[in-house]
C-alpha positions in Angstrom: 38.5 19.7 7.9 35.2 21.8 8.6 33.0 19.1 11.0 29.4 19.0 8.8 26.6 19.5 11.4 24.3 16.9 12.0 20.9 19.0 11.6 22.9 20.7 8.3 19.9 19.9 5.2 22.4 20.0 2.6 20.6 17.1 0.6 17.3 18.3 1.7 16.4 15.4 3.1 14.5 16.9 6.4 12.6 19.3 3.9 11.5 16.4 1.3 11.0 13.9 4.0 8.3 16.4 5.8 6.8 17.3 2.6 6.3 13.2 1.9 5.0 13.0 5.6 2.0 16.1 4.8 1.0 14.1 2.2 0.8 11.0 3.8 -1.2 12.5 6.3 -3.5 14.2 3.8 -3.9 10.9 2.0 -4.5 9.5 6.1 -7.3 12.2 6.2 -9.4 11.6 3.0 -8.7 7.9 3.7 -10.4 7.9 7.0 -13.2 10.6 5.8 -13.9 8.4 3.2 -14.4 5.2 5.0 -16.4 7.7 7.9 -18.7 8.5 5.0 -19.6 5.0 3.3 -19.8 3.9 6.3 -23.0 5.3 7.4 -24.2 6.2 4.0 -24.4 2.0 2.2 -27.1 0.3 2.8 -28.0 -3.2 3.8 -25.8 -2.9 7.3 -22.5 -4.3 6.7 -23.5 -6.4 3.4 -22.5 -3.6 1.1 -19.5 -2.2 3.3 -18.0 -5.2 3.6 -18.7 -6.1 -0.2 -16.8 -2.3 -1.0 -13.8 -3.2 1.8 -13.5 -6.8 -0.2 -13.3 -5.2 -3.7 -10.6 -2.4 -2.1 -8.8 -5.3 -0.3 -8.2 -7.1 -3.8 -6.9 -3.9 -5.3 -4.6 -3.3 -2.5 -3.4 -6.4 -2.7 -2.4 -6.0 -6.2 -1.0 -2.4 -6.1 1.2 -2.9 -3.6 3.7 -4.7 -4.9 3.8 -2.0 -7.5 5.6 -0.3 -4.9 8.2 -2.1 -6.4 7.5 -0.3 -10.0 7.9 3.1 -8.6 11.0 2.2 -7.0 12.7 0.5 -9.9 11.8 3.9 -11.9 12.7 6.2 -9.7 16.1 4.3 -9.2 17.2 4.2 -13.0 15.5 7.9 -14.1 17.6 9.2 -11.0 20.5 7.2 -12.2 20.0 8.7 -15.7 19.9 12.2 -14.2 23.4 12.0 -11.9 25.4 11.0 -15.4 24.1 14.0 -17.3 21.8 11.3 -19.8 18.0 13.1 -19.0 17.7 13.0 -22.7 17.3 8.9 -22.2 14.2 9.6 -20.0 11.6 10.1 -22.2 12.4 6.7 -24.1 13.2 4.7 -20.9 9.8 6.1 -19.4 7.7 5.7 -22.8 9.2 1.7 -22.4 7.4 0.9 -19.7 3.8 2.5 -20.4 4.2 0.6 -23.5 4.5 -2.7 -21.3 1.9 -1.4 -18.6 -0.9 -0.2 -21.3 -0.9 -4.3 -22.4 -1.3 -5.3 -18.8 -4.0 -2.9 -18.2 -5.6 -4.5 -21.5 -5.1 -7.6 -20.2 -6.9 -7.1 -16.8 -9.8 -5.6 -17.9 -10.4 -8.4 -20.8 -9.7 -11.2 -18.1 -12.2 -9.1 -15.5 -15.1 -9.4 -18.5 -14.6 -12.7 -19.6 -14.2 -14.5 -15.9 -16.7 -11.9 -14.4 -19.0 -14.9 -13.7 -16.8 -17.0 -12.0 -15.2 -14.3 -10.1 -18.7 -12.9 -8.6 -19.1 -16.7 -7.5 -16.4 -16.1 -5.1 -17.9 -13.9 -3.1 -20.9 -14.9 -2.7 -23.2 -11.9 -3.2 -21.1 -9.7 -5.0 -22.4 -8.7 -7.9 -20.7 -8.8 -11.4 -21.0 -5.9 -12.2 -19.1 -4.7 -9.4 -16.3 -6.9 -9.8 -15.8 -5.7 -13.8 -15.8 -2.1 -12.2 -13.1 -3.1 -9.3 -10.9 -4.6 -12.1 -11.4 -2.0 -14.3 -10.3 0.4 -11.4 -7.4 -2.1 -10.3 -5.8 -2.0 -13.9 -6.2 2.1 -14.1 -4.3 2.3 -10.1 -1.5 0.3 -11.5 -0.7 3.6 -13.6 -0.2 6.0 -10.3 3.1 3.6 -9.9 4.4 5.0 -13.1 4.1 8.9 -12.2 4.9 8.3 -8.6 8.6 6.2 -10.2 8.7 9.5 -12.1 7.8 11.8 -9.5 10.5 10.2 -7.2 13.3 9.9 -9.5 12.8 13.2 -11.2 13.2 14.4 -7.3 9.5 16.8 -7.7 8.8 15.9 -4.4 6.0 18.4 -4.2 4.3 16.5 -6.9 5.4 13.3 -5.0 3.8 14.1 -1.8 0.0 15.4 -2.5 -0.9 15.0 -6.3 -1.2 10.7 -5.6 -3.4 12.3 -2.5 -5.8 13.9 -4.9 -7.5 10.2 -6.0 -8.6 10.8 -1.6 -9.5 13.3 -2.0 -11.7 13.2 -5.0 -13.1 9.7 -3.9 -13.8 11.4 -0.8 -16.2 13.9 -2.4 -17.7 11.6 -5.1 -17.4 9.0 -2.9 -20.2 10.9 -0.6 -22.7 12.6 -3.3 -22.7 8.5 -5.3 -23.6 6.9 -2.0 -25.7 9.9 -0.2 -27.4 10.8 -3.9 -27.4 8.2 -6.7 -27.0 5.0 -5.5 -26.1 3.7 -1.6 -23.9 0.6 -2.5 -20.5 -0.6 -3.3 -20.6 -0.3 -6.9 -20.8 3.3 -6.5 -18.6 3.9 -4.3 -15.7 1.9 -6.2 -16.8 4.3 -9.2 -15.5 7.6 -7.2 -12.5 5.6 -6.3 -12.1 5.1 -9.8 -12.7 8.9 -10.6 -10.0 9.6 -8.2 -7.3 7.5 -9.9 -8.2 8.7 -13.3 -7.6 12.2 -11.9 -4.2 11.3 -10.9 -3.2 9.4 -13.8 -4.1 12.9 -15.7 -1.5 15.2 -13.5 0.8 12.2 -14.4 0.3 13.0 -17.6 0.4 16.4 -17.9 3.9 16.8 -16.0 5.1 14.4 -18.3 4.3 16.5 -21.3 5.5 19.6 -19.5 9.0 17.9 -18.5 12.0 19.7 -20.1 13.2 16.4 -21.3 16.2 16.8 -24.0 15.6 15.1 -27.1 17.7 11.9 -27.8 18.0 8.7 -28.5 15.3 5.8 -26.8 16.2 3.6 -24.5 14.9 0.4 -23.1 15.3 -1.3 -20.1 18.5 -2.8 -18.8 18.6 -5.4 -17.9 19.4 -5.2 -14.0 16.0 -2.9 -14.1 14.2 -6.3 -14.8 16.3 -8.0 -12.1 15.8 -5.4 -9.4 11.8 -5.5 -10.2 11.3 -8.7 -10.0 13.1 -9.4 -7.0 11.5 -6.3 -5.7 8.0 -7.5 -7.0 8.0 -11.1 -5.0 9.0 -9.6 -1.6 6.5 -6.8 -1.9 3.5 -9.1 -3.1 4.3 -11.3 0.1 3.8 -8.2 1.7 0.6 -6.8 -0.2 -1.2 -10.0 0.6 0.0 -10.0 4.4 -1.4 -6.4 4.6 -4.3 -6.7 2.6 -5.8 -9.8 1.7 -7.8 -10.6 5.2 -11.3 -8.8 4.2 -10.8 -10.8 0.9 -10.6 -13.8 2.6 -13.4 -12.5 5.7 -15.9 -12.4 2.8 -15.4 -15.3 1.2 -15.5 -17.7 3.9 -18.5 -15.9 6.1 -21.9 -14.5 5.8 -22.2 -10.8 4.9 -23.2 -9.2 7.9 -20.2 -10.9 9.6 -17.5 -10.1 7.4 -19.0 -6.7 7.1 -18.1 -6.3 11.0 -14.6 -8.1 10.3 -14.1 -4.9 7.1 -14.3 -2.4 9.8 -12.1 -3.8 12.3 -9.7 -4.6 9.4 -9.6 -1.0 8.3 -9.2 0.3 11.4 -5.8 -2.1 12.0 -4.9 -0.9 8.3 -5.3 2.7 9.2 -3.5 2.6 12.7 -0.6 0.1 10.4 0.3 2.2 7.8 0.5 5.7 9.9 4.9 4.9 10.4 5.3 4.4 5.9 6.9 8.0 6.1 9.3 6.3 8.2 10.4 4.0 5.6 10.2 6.2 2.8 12.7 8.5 4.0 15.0 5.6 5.4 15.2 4.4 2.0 17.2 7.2 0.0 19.5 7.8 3.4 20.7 4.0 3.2 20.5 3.0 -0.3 23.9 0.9 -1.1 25.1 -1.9 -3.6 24.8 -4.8 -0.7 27.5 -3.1 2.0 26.1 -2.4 5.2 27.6 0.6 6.9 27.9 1.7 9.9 26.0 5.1 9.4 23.3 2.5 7.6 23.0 0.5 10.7 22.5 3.5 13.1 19.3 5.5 10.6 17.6 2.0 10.6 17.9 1.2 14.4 16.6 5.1 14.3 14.3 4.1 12.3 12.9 1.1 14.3 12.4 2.8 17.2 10.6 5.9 15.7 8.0 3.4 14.1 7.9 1.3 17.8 7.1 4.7 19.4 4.1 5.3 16.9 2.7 1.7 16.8 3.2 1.0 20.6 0.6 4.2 21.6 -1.5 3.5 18.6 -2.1 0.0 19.5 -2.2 0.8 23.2 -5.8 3.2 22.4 -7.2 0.2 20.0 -6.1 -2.4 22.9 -8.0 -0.3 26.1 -10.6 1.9 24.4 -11.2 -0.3 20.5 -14.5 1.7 21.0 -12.8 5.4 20.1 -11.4 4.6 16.4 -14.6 2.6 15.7 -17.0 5.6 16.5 -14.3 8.2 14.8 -14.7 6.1 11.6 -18.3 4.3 11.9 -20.2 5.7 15.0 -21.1 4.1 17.7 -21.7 -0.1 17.2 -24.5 -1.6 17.4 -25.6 -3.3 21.2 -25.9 -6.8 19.3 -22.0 -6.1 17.4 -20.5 -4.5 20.5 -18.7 -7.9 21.4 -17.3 -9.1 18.5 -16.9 -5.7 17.3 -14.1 -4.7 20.1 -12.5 -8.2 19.4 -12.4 -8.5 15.9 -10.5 -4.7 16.8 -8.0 -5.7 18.7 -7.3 -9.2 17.5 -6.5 -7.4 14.0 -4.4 -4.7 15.8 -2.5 -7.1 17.6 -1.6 -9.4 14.1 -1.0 -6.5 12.1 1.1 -4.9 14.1 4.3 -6.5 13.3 3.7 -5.0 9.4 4.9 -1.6 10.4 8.4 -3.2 11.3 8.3 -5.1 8.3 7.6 -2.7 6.4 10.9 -0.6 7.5 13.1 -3.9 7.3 12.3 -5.0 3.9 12.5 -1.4 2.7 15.8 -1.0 4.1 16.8 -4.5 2.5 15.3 -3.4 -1.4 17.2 -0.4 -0.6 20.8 -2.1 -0.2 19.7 -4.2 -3.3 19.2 -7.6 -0.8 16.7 -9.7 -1.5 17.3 -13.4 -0.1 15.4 -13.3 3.3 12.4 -10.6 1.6 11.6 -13.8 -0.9 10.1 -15.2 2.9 7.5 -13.1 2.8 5.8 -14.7 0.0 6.5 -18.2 1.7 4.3 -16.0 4.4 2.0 -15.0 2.7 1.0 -19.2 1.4 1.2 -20.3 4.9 -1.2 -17.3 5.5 -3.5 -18.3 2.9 -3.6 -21.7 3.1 -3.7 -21.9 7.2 -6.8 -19.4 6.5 -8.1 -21.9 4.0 -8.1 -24.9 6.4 -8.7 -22.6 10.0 -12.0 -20.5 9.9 -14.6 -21.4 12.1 -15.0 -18.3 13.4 -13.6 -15.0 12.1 -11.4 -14.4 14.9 -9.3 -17.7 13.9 -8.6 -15.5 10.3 -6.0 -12.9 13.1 -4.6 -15.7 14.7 -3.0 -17.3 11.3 -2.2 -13.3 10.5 0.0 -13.2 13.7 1.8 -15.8 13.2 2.5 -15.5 9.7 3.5 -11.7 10.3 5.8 -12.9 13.4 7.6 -15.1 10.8 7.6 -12.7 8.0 9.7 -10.0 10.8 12.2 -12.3 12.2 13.1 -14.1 8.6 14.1 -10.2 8.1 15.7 -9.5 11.4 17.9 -12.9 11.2 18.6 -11.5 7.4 20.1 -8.3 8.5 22.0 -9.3 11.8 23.8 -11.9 9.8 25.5 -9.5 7.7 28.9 -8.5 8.3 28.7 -4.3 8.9 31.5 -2.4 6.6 32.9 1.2 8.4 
């Protein structure tokens, strides 16, 4: 039998996977440009950049559990492909904008109607601004369509740089709003919002240019519904671990303060999220019914220490010098913020840390379809909330409860995957 070399590309795994990695760092780049550029160009000090950061946070928090969307598409629409059925596509696809286009509806009529008692929770914010973030949350939930498309129609060219171009575009917009028009929040969420609208438009447009065969719709099974749901409580646990603590910075402290706590957030964010290739090329290598192989076990303990390397010297530079990232991104602090400026840095390093492990554990675990010990992470994610809620007398107290609950959230999936008996 001919021995199959190692490096061999045969599924073009290496060629996709660093096609996925350029875009990620393209989307990196306009991400960190974007927050360089508001950051010096809103007015009122932090006020208005820790108002945008909140009104971000809150979307993230949401769309990321729609992580779970993509995958369940791209799952079933590849499935469809491998048993010669593409002409099912259209009808299974067309099922679930149906069911997205009412939840869309639904967010913006709930953002109108509560606008008033959702500007009341953050102080300051106006409502007008939160209408416009809602507005803009209910539009991003559409990018987790195309990209479920995207991946399971296997265009990983589209995959990989047309979700960049809502960075890109907010970038740009993002600049002339604040620089030209108007030098607060509101308008910077607009360009954000101009940027997803742009993206949702190429999602369109390859839709209507797909070669689908004609045939019969289809709706979804009904193990689409299980695997989402499952998929969607683990991955909200997660979105409010990795987002939620500017949210929470803004509610419970002044402006100014939580306007310092948005840039040290987004700095821990930034340096967090740089190992997601990692996990997004583990999960086709590994993907299984529940049995955990031996070749599964070794590309995930690859995969750990890959994302250990990356984290380990990334934290290392926020740890001894939390000064470079924050001039990279904001300039040089202020004399009076200096302090609490390189702790509020490193404190959020330090507790978001674990995430990036997480993050290649509970992918690997929706991958094999096992969801028992994911379902933690939204017992996290209360304790996180609700320890937050009752210790936050300073803003450095806000990391601490974020340690802990990410410490828990990483070894509730460790203890879930060493338990499991390992097949050949």
């Amino acid at each position: 039998m001919k021995r199959t070399s190692p490096w061999q590309d045969d599924a073009g795994l290496f060629k996709h996977g660093t096609l996925m990695m350029a875009g990620t760092l393209a989307g990196a780049v306009c991400n960190a440009g974007f927050h360089m550029v508001v950051g010096r160009t809103l007015k009122g000090g932090g006020a208005e950049y820790g108002a945008l950061v909140a009104m971000m946070g809150l979307i993230l928090t949401v769309t990321t559990p729609m992580l779970a969307v993509q995958n369940t598409l791209a799952h079933f629409i590849s499935r469809l492909q491998k048993e010669n059925r593409r002409e099912e596509i259209r009808g299974f696809f067309l099922h679930w904008v149906r069911i997205f286009l009412w939840i869309s509806l639904g967010i913006v009529a709930g953002a109108f109607l509560l606008r008033s008692p959702l500007s009341r929770f953050w102080p300051g914010v106006e409502e007008r601004l939160v209408v416009v973030t809602f507005i803009v949350l209910a539009g991003s939930l559409w990018m987790s369509l195309f990209n479920g498309l995207w991946q399971g129609t296997q265009s990983f060219v589209w995959l990989a740089f047309a979700p960049q171009s809502w960075g890109l575009v907010r970038l740009g917009l993002g600049g002339v709003f604040t620089a030209f028009i108007s030098a607060t929040a509101l308008a910077a969420v607009y360009a954000q919002g101009a940027g997803v609208l742009v993206v949702v438009v190429l999602g369109i447009l390859f839709f209507l240019h797909l070669d689908f065969p004609t045939g019969p719709g289809r709706g979804a099974p009904h193990e689409t519904y299980r695997y989402l749901g499952s998929a969607l409580v683990c991955l909200a646990g997660y979105g409010v671990l990795m987002n939620l603590d500017t949210t929470l910075a803004r509610h419970y402290f002044d402006a100014e303060t939580a306007g310092v706590f948005a840039k040290a957030a987004t700095i821990a964010r930034t340096a967090v999220f740089l190992p997601v290739p990692i996990a997004a090329a583990l999960f086709p290598k590994v993907t299984s019914s529940g049995a955990l192989s031996t070749q599964s076990w070794r590309l995930l303990w690859r995969a750990i220490g890959i994302t250990s390397l990356i984290i380990a010297a990334v934290v290392m530079v926020c740890l001894l010098l939390p000064q470079v990232p924050w001039m990279i991104l904001y300039g040089a602090w202020q004399p009076e913020e200096a302090r609490s400026a390189a702790a509020l840095t490193q404190a959020m390093v330090l507790a978001m840390m674990p995430l990036s492990l997480a993050y290649v554990l509970l992918t690997f675990e929706m991958a094999q379809q096992r969801f028992r010990w994911g379902y933690g992470l939204a017992g996290c994610a209360l304790g996180y909330v609700v320890g937050v809620g009752g210790f936050h007398a300073t803003p450095l107290q806000i990391p601490l409860v974020l340690a802990i609950s990410n410490a828990v959230a990483v070894l509730l999936l460790l203890v879930g995957i060493f338990t499991r008996p390992r097949t050949a």
